[in-house]
C-alpha positions in Angstrom: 0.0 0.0 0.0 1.5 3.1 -0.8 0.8 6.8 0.9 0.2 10.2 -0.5 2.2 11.7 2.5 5.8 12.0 2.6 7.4 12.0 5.9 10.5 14.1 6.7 13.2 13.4 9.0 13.1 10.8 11.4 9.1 10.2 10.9 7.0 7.6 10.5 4.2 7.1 8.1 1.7 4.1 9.4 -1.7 3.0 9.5 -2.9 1.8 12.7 -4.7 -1.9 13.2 -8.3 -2.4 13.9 -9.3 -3.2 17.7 -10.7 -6.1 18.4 -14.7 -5.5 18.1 -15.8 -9.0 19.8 -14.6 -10.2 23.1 -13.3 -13.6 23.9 -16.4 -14.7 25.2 -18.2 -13.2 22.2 -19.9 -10.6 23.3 -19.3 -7.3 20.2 -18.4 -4.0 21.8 -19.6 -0.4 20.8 -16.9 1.5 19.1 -16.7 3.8 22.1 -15.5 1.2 24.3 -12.9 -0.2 22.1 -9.2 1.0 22.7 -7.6 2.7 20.3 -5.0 0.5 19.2 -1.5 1.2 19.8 0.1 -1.0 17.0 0.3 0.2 13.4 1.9 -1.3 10.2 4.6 1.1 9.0 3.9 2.5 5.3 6.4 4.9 4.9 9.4 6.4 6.4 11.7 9.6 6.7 15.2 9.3 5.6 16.7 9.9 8.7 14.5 7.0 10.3 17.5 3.9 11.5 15.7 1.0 13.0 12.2 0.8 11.5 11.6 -0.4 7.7 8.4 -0.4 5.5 5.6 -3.3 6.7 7.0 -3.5 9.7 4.5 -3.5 12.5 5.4 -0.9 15.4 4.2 -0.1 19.2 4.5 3.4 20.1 3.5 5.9 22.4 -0.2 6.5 22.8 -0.4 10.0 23.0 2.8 10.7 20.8 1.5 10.5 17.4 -0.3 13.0 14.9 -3.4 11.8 13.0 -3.6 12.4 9.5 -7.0 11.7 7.4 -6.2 12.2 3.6 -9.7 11.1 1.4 -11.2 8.4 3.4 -7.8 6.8 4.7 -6.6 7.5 8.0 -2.8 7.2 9.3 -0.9 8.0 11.6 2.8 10.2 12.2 5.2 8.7 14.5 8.6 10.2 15.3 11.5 7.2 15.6 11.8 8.3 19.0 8.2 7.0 20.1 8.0 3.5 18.8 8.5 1.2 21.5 8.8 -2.1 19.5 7.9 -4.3 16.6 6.0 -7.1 16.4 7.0 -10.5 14.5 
């Protein structure tokens, strides 16, 4: 999937996963209660970005990102600095 932003820098172009909308036990949730997820699969990234590389899935900082809606696609910005992990 490509993106029609660019990021600069050391950020992080990603698109963030769907929450779960069904419990274990099956019971579906509003979208209200759902948490925002805090995994996203990385897109696109800055030049300056060392550790992270395109479709890789990242955990960052919940209240460190910018959120970006470009047509009917939303993503999320994500400095280097604020991804905690990847996922395998």
């Amino acid at each position: 999937m490509t993106t029609p932003l660019h990021p600069l820098g050391d950020n992080i172009i990603a698109k963030t996963e769907e929450a779960d909308k069904k419990t274990a036990s099956g019971l579906y949730l509003p979208d209200k209660a759902t948490e925002k997820p805090k995994i996203a699969k990385v897109l696109a990234i800055g030049k300056d970005v060392k550790q992270v590389k395109i479709n890789d899935r990242i955990v960052y900082k919940s209240y460190s990102t910018t959120d970006v809606k470009v047509g009917s696609e939303e993503y999320v910005v994500v400095k280097e600095e604020d991804v905690l992990a990847t996922v395998k």
